[in-house]
C-alpha positions in Angstrom: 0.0 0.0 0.0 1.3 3.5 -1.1 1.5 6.1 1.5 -1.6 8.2 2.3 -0.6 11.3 0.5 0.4 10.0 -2.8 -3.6 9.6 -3.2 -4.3 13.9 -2.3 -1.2 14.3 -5.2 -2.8 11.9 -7.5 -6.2 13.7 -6.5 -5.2 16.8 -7.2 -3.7 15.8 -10.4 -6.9 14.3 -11.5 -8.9 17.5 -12.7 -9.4 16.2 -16.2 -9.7 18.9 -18.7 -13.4 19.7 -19.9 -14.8 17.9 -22.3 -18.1 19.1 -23.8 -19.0 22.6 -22.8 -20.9 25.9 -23.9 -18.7 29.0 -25.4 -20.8 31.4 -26.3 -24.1 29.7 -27.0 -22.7 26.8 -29.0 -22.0 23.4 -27.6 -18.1 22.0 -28.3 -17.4 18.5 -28.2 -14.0 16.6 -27.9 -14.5 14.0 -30.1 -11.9 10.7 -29.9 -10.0 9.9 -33.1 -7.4 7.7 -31.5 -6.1 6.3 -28.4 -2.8 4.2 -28.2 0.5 3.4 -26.3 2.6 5.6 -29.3 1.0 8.7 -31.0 3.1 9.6 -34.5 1.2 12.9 -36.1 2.1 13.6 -39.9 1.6 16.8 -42.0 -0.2 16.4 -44.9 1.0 18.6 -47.2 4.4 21.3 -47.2 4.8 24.4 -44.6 2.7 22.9 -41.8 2.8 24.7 -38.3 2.0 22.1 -35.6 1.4 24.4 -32.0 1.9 22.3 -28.9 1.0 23.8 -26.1 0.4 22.4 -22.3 -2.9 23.4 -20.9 -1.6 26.8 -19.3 -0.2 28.3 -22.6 3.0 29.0 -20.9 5.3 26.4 -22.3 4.4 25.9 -26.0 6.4 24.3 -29.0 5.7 24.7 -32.8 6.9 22.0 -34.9 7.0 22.2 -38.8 7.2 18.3 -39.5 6.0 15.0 -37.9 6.2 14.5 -34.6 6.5 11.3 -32.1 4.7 11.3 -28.8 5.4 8.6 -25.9 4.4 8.4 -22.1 6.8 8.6 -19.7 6.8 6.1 -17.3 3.1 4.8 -18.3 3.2 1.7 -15.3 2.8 5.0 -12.9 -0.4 6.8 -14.3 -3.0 4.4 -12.8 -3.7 3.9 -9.1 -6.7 2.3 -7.0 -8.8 3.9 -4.7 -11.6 3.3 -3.0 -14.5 5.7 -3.1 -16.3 7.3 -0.4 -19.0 9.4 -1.4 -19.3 11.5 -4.7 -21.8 14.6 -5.6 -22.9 16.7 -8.2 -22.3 20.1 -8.8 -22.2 22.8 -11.3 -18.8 24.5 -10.7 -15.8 22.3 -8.8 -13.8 24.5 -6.1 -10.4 24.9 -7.5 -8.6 23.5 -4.4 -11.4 20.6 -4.5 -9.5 17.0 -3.4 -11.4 14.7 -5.6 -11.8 13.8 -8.6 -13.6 15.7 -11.1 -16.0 14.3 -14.5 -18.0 16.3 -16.6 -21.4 14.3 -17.5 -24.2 15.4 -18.8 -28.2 16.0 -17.7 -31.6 17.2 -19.3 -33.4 19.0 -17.2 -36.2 21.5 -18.2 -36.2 20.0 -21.5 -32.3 21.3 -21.9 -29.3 20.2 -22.3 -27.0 21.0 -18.9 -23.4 19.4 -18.2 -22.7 18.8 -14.8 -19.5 17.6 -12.5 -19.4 14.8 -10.4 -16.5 14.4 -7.3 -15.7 11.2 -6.1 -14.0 11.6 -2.9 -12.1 8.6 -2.1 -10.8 7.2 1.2 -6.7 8.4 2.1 -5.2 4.7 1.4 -4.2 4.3 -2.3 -2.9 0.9 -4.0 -0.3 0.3 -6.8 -2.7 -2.6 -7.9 -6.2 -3.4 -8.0 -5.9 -6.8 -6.0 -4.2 -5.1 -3.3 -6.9 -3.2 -3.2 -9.3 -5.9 -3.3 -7.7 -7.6 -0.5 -7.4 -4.0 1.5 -11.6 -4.0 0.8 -12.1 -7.3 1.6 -10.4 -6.5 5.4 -12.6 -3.7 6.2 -15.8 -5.1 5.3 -16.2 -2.6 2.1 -18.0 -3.6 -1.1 -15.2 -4.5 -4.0 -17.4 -1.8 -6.5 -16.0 0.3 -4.9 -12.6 -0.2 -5.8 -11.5 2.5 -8.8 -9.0 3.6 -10.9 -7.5 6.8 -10.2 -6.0 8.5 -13.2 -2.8 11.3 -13.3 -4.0 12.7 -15.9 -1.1 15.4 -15.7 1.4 13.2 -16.8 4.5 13.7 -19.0 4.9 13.0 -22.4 8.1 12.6 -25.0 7.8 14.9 -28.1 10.6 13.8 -31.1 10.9 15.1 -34.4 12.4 13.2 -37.2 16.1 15.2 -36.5 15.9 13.3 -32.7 15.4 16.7 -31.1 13.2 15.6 -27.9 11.4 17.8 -25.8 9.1 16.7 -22.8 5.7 18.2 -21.8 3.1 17.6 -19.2 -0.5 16.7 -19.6 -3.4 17.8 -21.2 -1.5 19.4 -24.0 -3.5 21.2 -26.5 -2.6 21.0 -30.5 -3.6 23.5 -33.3 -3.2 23.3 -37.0 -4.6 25.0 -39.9 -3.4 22.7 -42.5 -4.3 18.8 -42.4 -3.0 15.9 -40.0 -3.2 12.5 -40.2 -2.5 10.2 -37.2 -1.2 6.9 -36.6 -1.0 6.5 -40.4 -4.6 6.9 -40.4 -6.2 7.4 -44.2 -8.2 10.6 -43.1 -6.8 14.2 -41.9 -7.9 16.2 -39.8 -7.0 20.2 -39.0 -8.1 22.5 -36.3 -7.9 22.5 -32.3 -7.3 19.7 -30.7 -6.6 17.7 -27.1 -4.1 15.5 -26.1 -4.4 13.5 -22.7 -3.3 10.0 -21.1 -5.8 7.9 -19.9 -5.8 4.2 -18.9 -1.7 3.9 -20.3 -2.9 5.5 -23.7 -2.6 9.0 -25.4 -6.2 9.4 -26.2 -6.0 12.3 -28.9 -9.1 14.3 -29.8 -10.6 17.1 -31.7 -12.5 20.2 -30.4 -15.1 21.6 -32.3 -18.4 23.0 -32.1 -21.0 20.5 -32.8 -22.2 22.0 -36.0 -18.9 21.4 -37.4 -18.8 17.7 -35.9 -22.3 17.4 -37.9 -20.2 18.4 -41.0 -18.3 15.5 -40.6 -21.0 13.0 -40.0 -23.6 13.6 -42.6 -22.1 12.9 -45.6 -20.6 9.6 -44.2 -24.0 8.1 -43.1 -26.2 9.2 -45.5 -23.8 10.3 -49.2 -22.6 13.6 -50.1 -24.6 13.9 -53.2 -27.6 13.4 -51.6 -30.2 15.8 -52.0 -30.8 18.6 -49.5 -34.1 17.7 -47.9 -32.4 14.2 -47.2 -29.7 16.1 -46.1 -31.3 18.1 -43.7 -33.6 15.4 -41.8 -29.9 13.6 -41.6 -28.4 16.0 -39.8 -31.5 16.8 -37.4 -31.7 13.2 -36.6 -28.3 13.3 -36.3 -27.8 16.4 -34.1 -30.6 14.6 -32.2 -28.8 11.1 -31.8 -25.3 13.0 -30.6 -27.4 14.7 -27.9 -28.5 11.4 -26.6 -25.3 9.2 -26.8 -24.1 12.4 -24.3 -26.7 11.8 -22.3 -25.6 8.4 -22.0 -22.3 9.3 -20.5 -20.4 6.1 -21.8 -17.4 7.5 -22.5 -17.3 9.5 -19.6 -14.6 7.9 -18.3 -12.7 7.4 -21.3 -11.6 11.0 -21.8 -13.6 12.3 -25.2 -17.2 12.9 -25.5 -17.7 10.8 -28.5 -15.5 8.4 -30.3 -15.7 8.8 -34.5 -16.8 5.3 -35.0 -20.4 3.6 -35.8 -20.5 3.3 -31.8 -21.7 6.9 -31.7 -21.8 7.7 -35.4 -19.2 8.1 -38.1 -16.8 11.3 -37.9 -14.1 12.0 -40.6 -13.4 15.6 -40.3 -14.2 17.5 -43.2 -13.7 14.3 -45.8 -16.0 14.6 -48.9 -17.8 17.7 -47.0 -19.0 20.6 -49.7 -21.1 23.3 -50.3 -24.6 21.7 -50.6 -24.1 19.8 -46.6 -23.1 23.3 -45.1 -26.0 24.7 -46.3 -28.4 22.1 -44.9 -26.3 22.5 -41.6 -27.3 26.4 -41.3 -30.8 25.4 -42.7 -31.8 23.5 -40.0 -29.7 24.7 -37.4 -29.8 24.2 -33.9 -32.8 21.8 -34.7 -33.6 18.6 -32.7 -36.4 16.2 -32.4 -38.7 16.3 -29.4 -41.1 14.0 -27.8 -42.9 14.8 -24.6 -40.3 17.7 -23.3 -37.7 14.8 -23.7 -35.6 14.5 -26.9 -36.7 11.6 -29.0 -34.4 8.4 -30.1 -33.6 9.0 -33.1 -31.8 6.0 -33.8 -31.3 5.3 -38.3 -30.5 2.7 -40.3 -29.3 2.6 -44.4 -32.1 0.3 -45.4 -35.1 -1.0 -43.4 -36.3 -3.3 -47.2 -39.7 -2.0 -47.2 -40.9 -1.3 -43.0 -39.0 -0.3 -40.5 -39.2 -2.1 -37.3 -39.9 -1.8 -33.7 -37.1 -0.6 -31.1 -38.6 -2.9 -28.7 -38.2 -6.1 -31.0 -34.8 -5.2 -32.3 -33.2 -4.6 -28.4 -35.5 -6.1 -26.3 -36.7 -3.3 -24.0 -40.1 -1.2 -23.7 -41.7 0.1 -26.4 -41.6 3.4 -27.5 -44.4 5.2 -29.3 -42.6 7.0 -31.8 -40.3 3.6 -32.8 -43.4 1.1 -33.5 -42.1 0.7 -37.6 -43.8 2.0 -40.2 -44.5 1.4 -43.9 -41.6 3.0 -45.9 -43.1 1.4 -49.5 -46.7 1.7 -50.4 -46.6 -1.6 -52.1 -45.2 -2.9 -49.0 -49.1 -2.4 -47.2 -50.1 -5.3 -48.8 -47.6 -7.8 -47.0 -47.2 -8.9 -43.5 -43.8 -9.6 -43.5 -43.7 -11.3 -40.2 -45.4 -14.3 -41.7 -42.7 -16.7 -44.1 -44.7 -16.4 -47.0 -45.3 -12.6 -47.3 -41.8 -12.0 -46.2 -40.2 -14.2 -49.6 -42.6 -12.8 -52.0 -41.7 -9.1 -50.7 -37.8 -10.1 -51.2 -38.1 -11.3 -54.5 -39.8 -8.5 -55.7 -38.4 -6.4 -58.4 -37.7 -2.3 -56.0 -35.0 -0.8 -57.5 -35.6 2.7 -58.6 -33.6 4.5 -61.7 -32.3 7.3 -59.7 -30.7 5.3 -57.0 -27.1 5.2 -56.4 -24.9 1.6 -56.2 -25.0 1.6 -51.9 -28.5 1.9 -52.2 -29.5 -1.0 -54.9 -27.3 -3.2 -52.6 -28.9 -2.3 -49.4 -32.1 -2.7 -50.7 -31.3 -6.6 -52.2 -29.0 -8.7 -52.2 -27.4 -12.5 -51.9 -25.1 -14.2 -49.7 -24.1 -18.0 -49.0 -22.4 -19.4 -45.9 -21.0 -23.2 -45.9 -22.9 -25.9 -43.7 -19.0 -26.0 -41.9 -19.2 -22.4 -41.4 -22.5 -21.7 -40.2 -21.6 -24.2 -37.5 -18.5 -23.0 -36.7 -20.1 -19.8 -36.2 -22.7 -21.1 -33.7 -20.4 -22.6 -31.9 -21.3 -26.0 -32.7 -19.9 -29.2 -34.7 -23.4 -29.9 -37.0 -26.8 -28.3 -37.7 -29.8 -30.8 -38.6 -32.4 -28.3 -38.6 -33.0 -24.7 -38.8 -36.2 -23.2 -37.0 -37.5 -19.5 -37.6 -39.4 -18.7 -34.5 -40.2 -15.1 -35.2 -40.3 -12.2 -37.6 -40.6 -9.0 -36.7 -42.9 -6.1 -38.3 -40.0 -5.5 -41.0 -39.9 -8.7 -41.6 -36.1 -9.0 -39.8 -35.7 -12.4 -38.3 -35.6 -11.6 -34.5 -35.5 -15.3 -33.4 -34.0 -18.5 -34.5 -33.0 -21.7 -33.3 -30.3 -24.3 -34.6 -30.3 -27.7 -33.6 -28.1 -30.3 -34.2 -25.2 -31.5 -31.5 -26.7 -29.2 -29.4 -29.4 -26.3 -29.6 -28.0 -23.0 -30.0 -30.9 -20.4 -30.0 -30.9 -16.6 -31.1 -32.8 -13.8 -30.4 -30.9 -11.0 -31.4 -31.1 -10.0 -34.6 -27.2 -8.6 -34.7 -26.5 -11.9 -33.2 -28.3 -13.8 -36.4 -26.5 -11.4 -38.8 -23.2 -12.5 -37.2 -23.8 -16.1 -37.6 -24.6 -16.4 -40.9 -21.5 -14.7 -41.8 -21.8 -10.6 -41.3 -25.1 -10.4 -42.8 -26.6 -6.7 -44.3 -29.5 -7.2 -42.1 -31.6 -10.5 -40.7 -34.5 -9.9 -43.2 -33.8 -13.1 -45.3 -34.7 -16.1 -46.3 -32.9 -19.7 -46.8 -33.2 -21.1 -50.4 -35.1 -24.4 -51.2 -37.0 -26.6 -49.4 -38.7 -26.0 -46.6 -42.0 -26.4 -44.5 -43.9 -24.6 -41.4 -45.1 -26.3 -39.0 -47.1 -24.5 -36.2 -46.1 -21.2 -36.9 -42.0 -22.2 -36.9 -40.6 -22.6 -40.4 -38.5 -25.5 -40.4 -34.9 -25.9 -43.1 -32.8 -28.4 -43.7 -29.7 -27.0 -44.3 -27.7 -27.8 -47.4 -23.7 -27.9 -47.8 -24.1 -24.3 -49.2 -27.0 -22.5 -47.5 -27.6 -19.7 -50.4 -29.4 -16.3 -48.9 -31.7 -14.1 -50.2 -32.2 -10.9 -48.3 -33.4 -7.0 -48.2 -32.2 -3.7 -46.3 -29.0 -3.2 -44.2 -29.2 -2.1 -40.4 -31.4 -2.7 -37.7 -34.2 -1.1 -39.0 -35.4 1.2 -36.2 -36.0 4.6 -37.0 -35.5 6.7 -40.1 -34.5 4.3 -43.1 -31.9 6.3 -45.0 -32.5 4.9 -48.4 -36.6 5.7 -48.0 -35.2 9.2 -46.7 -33.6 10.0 -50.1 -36.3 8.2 -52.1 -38.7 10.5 -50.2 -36.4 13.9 -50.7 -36.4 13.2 -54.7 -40.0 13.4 -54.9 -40.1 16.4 -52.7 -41.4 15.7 -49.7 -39.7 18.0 -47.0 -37.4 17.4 -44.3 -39.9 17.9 -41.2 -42.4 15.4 -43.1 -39.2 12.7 -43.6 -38.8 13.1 -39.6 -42.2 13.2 -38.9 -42.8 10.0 -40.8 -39.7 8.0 -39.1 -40.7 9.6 -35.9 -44.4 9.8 -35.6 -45.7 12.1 -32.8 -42.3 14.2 -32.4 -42.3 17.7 -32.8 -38.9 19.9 -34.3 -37.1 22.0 -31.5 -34.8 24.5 -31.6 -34.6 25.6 -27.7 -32.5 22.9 -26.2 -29.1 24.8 -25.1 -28.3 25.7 -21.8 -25.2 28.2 -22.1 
């Protein structure tokens, strides 16, 4: 066990640099874009200027080619704890002795961001089972064992002469021309924050959200597409960011949001144009609504002809504005959660002349998977039988069961898209024979099981492809959303600055 006032340093070390907060009226995010032992940043072009500064301003470097980052002594940045008590409030005390997180609250139908402080008992452990065993002794609950970061930690800087400098964390970088790091294929310029959390230099950007909608859109929904698409993108969009906030999960992973498809895509101002910026100051700050609250607007590319209920897809209560709807008129004929209606729907003929090549292969499309496979898949050695259970509104298979050395049964529909090898969506059906027998459609699989299937995504909420099919005949933004989203309402009063 450490001494008792390595935890008040490591404490007062532990302020971490806001994340998310209003400047002026306008919410900035730190969004993630990579977090790794080693941090290599590269210049993407000639006469780059790359400003490092620590978080005071008063030691700052500029460097004019690529640059290598490392963490000093990484084994010492994390120490155990075990927490007291914590609160929230809105401002932290300068001299406070705890550790400080931004997370954030709606309240009064607005967005607020709040600090916790976990205060944390004086001992402090090098490791977490000494801290177990120190818990264990006095009787105190292991969840409460956590990891203390020192987030004010040093870092290496080298150039490619060897010329080595060392600063301490949060260091902020600016550039005005174009970076790329860890060899990553897209750049990115502007502010942004460099901190070491959990052994890693986590390395984000800061920018307003506006501008981190400028760098979604295009990659979720195509930078051609046309502007009333465009505009209920970005609203659901602006929408979904709020919520996956509200969520807090990456509170204690040092960003806001990461740039992936677990909050939604990011790639700086790649393929961004004229046309996107436009829809951006169209329909800014707009969000959806329901009840006071801000809806789920959760979207898929392709929903194949219905969208589907967010209570079938993830298994939790239903919600009034995310029941599916018909995104096809000729779709109103078919109940797709019955075998026959569902094949007859996939085999029709959808495709539509102005439709681009992502959407004709989200909307159909084949696949095969080996006997072997699928059973390797499932975790099992053979497969006699294959039994559909259920089939949801959108006609997504959203239970399944394989029997053969032992019974294996699925009822998630990512799960079934994984085990028939990475699927576009579990709205399909299994080639050649088969029969139904109470309701549960019974296959004998084949040594190739050939697929037929429609749409890509879970199908809950807006259906990107029936977005832009809906935008070319004119139908407006608002109507797109209100279509998706029945019974929400458009909002523009959400900030709390």
């Amino acid at each position: 066990m450490k001494p008792k006032f390595l935890l008040l340093l490591l404490l007062l070390c532990s302020t971490m640099l806001a994340g998310a907060q209003f400047v002026n009226g306008e919410l900035y995010l730190e969004i993630n874009l990579t977090a790794s032992p080693q941090l290599t940043i590269t210049p993407k072009g000639k006469n780059t200027n790359i400003t490092v500064a620590e978080k005071d301003g008063l030691i700052s470097r500029k460097f004019e080619s690529s640059i290598t980052i490392n963490i000093m002594n990484p084994e010492t940045l994390v120490h155990y704890a075990i927490l007291d008590f914590t609160e929230v409030v809105y401002k932290a005390k300068e001299d406070e002795n705890a550790v400080v997180r931004d997370f954030f609250a709606w309240e009064n139908s607005r967005l607020k961001i709040k600090k916790e402080l976990q205060h944390f008992l004086p001992e402090s452990f090098t490791s977490e089972e000494e801290a177990k065993q120190y818990a264990l002794k006095q009787g105190i609950p292991i969840d409460k064992i956590k990891e203390v970061q020192v987030l004010n930690s040093t870092v290496q800087i080298q150039d490619p002469t060897g010329n080595i400098c060392y600063m301490e964390t949060p260091l902020k970088i600016h550039s005005e021309a174009e970076l790329s790091f860890n060899s990553d294929s897209y750049a990115y310029s502007g502010d942004f924050i460099l901190k070491t959390v959990k052994k890693k230099i986590v390395l984000n950007q800061f920018l307003p959200l506006e501008n981190y909608l400028a760098g979604v859109v295009q990659n979720e929904i195509g930078d051609n597409a046309p502007a009333e698409a465009l505009k209920a993108q970005i609203v659901a969009a602006r929408t979904q960011a709020l919520n996956l906030l509200l969520n807090n999960k990456h509170k204690a992973d040092g960003y806001d949001l990461c740039n992936s498809t677990h909050c939604q895509v990011y790639r700086g101002k790649y393929l961004l144009n004229e046309q996107i910026l436009q829809a951006i100051y169209e329909c800014s700050p707009e969000v959806l609504f329901f009840n006071g609250n801000l809806a789920e607007t959760t979207y898929h590319s392709c929903c194949g002809g219905k969208t589907e209920a967010a209570d079938i897809i993830w298994n939790g209560k239903p919600i009034n504005y995310l029941k599916g709807v018909s995104c096809i008129n000729k779709v109103n004929s078919y109940d797709l959660s019955k075998e026959k209606d569902a094949r007859e729907w996939i085999d029709k003929h959808l495709a539509e002349g102005e439709m681009s090549s992502w959407e004709r292969g989200a909307l159909s499309w084949n696949k095969s998977i080996s006997y072997n496979q699928l059973a390797t898949n499932a975790g099992l050695t053979s497969i006699n039988r294959i039994e559909i259970i259920q089939r949801g509104y959108s006609g997504r298979i959203t239970k399944i069961k394989l029997i053969g050395n032992d019974t294996i049964f699925l009822n998630s529909e990512y799960q079934i898209r994984q085990v028939f090898g990475n699927l576009l969506s579990s709205f399909f059906y299994i080639e050649g024979p088969y029969r139904i027998a109470k309701e549960i459609v019974i296959i004998i699989p084949q040594q190739t099981i050939k697929i037929k299937g429609r749409g890509a995504g879970h199908g809950v909420g807006m259906c990107q492809v029936g977005a832009l099919r809906m935008a070319r005949k004119g139908t407006k933004y608002n109507e797109i959303l209100l279509h998706y989203y029945p019974g929400t309402t458009i909002n523009k009063e959400w900030i709390d600055d």
